[in-house]
N, C-alpha and C positions, 0 to 999 in steps of 0.2 A: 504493500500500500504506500502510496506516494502522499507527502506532508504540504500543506499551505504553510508558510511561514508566518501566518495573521493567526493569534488565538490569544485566548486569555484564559488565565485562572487567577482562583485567587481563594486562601485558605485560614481558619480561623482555630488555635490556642488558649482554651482557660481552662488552667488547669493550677494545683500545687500554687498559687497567687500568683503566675504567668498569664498576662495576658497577651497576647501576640497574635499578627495578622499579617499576612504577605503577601500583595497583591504583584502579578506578573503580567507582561503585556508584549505585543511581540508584533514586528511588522517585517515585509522582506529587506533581505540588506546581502551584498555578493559575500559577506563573510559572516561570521559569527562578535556582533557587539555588543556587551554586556555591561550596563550603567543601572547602580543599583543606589538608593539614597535610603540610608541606613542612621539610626537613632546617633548620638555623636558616643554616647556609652558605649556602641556596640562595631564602632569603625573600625575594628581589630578584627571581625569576623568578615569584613567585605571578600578577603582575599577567598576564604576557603568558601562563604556562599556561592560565588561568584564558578569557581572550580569547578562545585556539584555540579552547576546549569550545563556548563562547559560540556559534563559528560554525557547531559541527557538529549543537548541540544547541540546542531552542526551549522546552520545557516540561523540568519535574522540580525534584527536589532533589538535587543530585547531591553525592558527598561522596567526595573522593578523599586518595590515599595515595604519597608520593612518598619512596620511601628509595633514600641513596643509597652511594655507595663510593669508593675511588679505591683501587685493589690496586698499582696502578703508581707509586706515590710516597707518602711523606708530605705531611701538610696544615699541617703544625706539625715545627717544629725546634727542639732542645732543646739547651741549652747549658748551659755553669755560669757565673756570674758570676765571675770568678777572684780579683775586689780584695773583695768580701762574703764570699768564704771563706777569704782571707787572713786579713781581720778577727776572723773567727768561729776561725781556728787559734789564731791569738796570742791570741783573748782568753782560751779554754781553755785552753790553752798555761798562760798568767800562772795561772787559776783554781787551776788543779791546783796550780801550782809552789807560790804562796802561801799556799794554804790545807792543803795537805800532804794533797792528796788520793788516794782510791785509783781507781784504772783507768787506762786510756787515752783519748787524743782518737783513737779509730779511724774507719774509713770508716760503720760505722752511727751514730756520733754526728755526724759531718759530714752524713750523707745527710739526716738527720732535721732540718737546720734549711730550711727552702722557702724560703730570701730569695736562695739561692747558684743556685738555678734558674733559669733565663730560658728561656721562651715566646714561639716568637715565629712570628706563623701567616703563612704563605703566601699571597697572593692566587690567589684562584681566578679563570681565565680564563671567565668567564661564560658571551662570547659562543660559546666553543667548545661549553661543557656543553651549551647550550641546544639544540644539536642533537640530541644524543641524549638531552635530556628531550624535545624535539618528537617524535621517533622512536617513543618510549614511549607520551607520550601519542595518538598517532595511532594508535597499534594496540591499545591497550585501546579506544580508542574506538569502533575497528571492530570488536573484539568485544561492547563492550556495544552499540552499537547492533544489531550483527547479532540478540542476543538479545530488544530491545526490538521487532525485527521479528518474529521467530518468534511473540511472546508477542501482537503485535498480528495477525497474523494468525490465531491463533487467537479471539482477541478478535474480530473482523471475523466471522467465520462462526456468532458467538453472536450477537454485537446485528441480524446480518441477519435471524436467525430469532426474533427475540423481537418486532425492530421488525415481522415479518409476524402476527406472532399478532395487534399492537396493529391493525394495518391490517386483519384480519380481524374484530375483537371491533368495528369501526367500521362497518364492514360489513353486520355484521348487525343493530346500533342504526340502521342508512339504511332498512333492509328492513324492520325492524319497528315504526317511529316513526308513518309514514302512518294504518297501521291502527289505533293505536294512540289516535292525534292525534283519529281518525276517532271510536274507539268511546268519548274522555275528551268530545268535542264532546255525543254521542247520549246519554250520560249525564246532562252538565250541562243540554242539553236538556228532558230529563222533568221535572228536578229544576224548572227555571226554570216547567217548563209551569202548575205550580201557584201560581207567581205572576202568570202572566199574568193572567187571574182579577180580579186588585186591578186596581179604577179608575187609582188614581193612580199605576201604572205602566207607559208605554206597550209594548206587544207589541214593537215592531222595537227600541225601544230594550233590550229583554232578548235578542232575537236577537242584536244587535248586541256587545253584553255577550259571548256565548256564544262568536261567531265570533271575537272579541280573543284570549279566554280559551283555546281550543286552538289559534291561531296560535301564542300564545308558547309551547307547549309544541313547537314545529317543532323538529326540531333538525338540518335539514337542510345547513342551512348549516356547523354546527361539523362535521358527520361530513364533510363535502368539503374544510373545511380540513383535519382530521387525516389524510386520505388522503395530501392535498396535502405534509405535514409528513414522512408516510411516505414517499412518493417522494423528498424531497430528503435522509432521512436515507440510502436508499439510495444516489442518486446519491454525497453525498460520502465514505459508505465504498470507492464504486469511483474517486471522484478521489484520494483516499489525500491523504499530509502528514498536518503538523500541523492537523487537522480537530477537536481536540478540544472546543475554545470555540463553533465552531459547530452539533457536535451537540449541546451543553448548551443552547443557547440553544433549538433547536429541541425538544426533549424539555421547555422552560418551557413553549414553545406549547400541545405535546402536553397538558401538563397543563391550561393553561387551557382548552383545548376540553374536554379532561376534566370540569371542574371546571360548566364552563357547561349542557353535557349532565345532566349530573348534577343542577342547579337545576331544570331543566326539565321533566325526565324525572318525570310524576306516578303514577311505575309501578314495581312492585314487581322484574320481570323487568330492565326496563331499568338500574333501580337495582344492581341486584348484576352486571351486568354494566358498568355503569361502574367499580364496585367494583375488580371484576379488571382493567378496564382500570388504571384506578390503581395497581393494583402492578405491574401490568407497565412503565408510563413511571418505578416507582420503582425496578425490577430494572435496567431500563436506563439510570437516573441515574448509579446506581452504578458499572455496568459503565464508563461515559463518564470516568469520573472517573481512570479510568487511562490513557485516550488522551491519545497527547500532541498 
């Protein structure tokens, strides 16, 4: 089964006073990018979250979301400095006394100076957390990939039917080139017969002329490569994976046989349907471009 690179998941943590959530998001990208915005406590675990995805995931841009909690404790402990608000009583203290001021030193004018507070954070046990960030992340991941399935299987049942048009529109350029090839020869023929005529041109050498000149319009050979190209894009939508750089590369082919056909092709019929050919290996460029 072949993958979309478009999906999401996203998975929830409450447990033992952990509260955790991981939300994953994923669009196409020619390689694998992984931008993850993670709690600032917890920026020591980006490396190895980052890794897991690494292994689950081959293609994309993926951009994730990790918030977290702790309901079962504080993370920080808050104290008062008691010798800073000594300082800070007596000096108020003396202000007042001296200066023959009005108020009080109450609890709001003590709370209001920040030097009597102390802060002081908690080590977090890392190794523990990391388990239930591995937990999270393992299961948004099953749900975005589950969805990059779905997305890619519908995917799979479009480019099989597009790549059958292009095998068909090839098809009929094999069927209709011979006679074609035949009646551009019978043409140049007549054309040349009226030189034959001049002396200093020999006959088999304008034959010869003739017969070069609707060879190279054969195009027998590119319509059995593009058949050929057809087949293997089939085949690797039924080998499934990450297939996506392979059917790009094979839809380059497609295009140059395109492209060769089309030089060749000294005919108005043939012409407009190389035409269409071309948009169809450009429909399914496109489409390619989300496989991962």
């Amino acid at each position: 089964m072949i993958h979309s690179m478009t999906g999401y998941g996203r998975a929830e943590i409450r447990e033992d006073g952990v509260d955790l959530s991981v939300e994953l998001r994923s669009v196409n990208h020619r390689f694998l990018d992984i931008s993850l915005r993670l709690p600032k406590s917890l920026a020591s675990l980006e490396a190895r979250a980052k890794e897991l995805i690494g292994r689950r995931l081959s293609r994309g841009r993926v951009s994730g979301t990790l918030a977290w909690g702790n309901s079962g404790g504080d993370t920080e402990a808050i104290s008062i400095d008691r010798e800073v608000a000594d300082r800070y009583h007596a000096l108020l203290c003396d202000l007042k006394a001296n200066y023959d001021l009005a108020g009080e030193v109450d609890l709001t004018t003590m709370a209001a100076r920040p030097d009597i507070w102390k802060v002081e954070r908690r080590e977090l046990d890392l190794d523990a957390l990391w388990t239930y960030v591995d937990r999270g992340l393992e299961q948004s991941l099953d749900e975005l990939i589950d969805t990059r399935a779905r997305e890619g299987k519908e995917l799979a049942k479009d480019l099989s039917e597009r790549v059958n048009v292009i095998r068909r529109m090839g098809e009929e350029i094999a069927v209709w080139m011979p006679q074609k090839t035949e009646n551009a020869r019978d043409k140049l023929c007549e054309r040349l017969e009226k030189l034959i005529s001049m002396p200093e041109i020999p006959p088999e050498r304008l034959a010869m002329e003739a017969t070069i000149l609707a060879d190279r319009m054969d195009c027998t050979e590119e319509c059995v490569r593009l058949r050929i190209h057809c087949d293997h894009f089939h085949q690797y939508l039924l080998e499934g994976g990450p297939v996506g750089r392979k059917l790009n590369f094979l839809l380059q082919e497609m295009g140059r046989e395109s492209n060769t056909i089309g030089s060749k092709a000294n005919d108005a019929e043939v012409s407009q349907q190389v035409v269409r050919l071309k948009e169809e290996v450009e429909k399914l460029r496109e489409q390619v471009q989300n496989i991962e």
